[in-house]
N, C-alpha and C positions, 0 to 999 in steps of 0.2 A: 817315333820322330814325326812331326807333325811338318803339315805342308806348305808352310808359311817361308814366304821368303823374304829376305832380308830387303829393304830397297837402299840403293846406296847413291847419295849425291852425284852431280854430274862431276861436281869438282874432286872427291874421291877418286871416281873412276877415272880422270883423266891424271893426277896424283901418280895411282896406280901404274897404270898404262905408260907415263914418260919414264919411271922408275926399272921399268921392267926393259925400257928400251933402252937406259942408259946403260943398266948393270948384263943386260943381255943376256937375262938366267931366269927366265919368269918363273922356274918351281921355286928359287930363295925368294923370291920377289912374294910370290901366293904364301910362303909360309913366314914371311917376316909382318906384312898385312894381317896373317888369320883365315886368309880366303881361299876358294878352290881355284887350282892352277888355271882349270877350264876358262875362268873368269876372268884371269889375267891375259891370256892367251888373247881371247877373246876380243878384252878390250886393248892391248896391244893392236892386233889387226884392225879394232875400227879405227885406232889414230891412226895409224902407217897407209891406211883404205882413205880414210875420209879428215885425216887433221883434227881440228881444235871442232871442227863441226857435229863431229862424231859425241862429242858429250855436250851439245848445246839445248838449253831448255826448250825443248819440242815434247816434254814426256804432258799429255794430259793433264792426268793427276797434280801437278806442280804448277799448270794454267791454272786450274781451278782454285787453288788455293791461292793463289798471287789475287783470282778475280773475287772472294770471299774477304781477302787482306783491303785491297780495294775499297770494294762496297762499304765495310768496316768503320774504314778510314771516310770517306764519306759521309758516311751518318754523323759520327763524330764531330766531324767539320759541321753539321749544319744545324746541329745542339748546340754548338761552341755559338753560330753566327745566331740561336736565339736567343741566348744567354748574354751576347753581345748590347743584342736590341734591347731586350727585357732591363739591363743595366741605364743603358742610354737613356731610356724613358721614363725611368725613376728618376735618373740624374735633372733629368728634365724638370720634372715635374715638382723634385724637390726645392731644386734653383726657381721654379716660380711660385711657390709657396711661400718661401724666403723674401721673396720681392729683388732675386736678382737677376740679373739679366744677361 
């Protein structure tokens, strides 16, 4: 068995955790999920410790990707606003070739 671990959504974990606390049985809880109890347990006590805080986007890993989505999306935008100009300027130039105005 190899050492990789699963990463699981904030919104999963917290899924998990209000189910566990409704039904008040976290091992049917970890085995209706698939997950170790430990897990459930676990993220049980960070809501009942810490609330809705306790699975908020603070993990690193999930910054970085939002900040690569970002960047992404930016480039994008600033092809689009050449692609903008580039159109414009023909339009231009077409309309005065034509003799219009």
């Amino acid at each position: 068995m190899g050492n990789a671990r699963k990463k699981h959504s904030s919104e999963f974990k917290l899924k998990v955790a209000l189910a566990a606390v409704r039904a008040d049985d976290s091992p049917a809880i970890a085995r209706q999920y698939g997950i170790a109890y430990s897990l459930v347990h676990k993220w049980r006590n960070q809501l009942e410790n810490q609330g809705y805080l306790a699975f908020g986007i603070n993990n690193d890993q999930e910054k970085e990707t939002m900040k690569k989505k970002i960047a992404k999306l930016e480039q994008m935008i600033g092809k689009k606003e050449v692609e903008l100009n580039l159109l414009k300027n023909f339009s231009d130039f077409y309309q005065s070739e034509n003799g219009s105005s």
